[in-house]
C-alpha positions in Angstrom: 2.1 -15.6 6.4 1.1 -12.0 7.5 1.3 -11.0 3.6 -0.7 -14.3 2.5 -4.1 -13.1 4.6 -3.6 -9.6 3.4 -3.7 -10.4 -0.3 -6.6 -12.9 0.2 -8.5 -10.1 2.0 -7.2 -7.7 -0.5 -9.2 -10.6 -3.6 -12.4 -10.6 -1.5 -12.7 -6.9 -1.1 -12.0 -6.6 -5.1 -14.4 -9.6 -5.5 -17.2 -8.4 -3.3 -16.7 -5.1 -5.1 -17.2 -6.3 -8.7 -20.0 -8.6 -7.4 -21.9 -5.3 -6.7 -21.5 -3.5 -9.6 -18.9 -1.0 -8.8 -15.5 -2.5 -9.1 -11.9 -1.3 -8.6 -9.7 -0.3 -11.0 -5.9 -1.5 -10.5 -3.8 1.2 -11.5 0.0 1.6 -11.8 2.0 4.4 -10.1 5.9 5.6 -9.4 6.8 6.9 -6.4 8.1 10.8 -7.4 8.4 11.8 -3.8 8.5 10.2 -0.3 7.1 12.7 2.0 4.9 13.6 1.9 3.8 11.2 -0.2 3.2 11.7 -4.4 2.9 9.2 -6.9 2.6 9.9 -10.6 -0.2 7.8 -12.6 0.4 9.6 -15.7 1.8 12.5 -17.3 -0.6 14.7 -16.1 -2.2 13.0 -13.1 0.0 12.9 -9.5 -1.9 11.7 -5.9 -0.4 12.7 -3.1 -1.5 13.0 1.0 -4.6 11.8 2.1 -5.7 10.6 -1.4 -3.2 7.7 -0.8 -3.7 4.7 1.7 -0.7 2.9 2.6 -0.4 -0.1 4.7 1.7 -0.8 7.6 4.1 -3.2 5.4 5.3 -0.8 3.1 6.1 1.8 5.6 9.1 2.0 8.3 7.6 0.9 11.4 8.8 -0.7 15.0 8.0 -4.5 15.2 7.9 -5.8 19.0 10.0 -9.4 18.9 10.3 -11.4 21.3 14.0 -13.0 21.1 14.9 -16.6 23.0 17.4 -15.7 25.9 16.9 -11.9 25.9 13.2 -11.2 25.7 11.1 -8.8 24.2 12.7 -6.2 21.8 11.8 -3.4 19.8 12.8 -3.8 16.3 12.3 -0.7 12.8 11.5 -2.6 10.1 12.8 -0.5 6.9 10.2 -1.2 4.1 8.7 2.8 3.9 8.2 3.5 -0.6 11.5 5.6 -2.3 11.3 7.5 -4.8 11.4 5.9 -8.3 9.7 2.3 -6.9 6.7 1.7 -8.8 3.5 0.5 -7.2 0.4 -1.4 -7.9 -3.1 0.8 -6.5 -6.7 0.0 -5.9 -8.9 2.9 -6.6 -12.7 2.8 -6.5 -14.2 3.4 -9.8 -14.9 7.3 -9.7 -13.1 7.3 -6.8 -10.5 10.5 -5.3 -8.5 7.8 -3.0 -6.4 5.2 -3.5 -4.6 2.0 -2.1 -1.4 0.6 -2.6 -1.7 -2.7 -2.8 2.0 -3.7 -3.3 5.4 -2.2 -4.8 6.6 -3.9 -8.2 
């Protein structure tokens, strides 16, 4: 359900962006290297570091669950970007940074 309010959040920001004149362009990308990371719009054009925003779902990262009968446990969730996945960006129109919105 986590995912469900992130994408609506993710269609107002877009929506409150276009409303104002200055909206986001959506913008295709493959993963070329992991860390850190690159990603390759084009033949000439490759992002990489702090000009990429990446949320917490499509990284490795420790969940806390809490488990019936044993308690609370720390769990890694494996979902970090490899090499070769492609991935759907947001980047503000004239824009140096970008956010992945998804993997596709």
């Amino acid at each position: 359900m986590a995912d469900v309010a992130w994408v609506e959040n993710m269609k107002r920001i877009v929506l409150k962006a276009m409303e104002e004149g200055d909206p986001c362009d959506i913008i295709p990308g493959t993963v070329i290297k992991v860390s850190p990371l690159s990603v390759q719009i084009n033949q000439k054009t490759t992002i990489s570091g702090d000009q990429i925003l990446v949320p917490e779902h499509l990284t490795d990262h420790a969940e806390l669950m809490s488990i019936p009968g044993i308690g609370e446990v720390s769990v890694t969730v494996k979902g970090g970007l490899q090499s070769g996945q492609r991935v759907l960006m947001l980047q503000k129109r004239g824009g140096q940074q970008y956010a992945v919105i998804d993997r596709w």
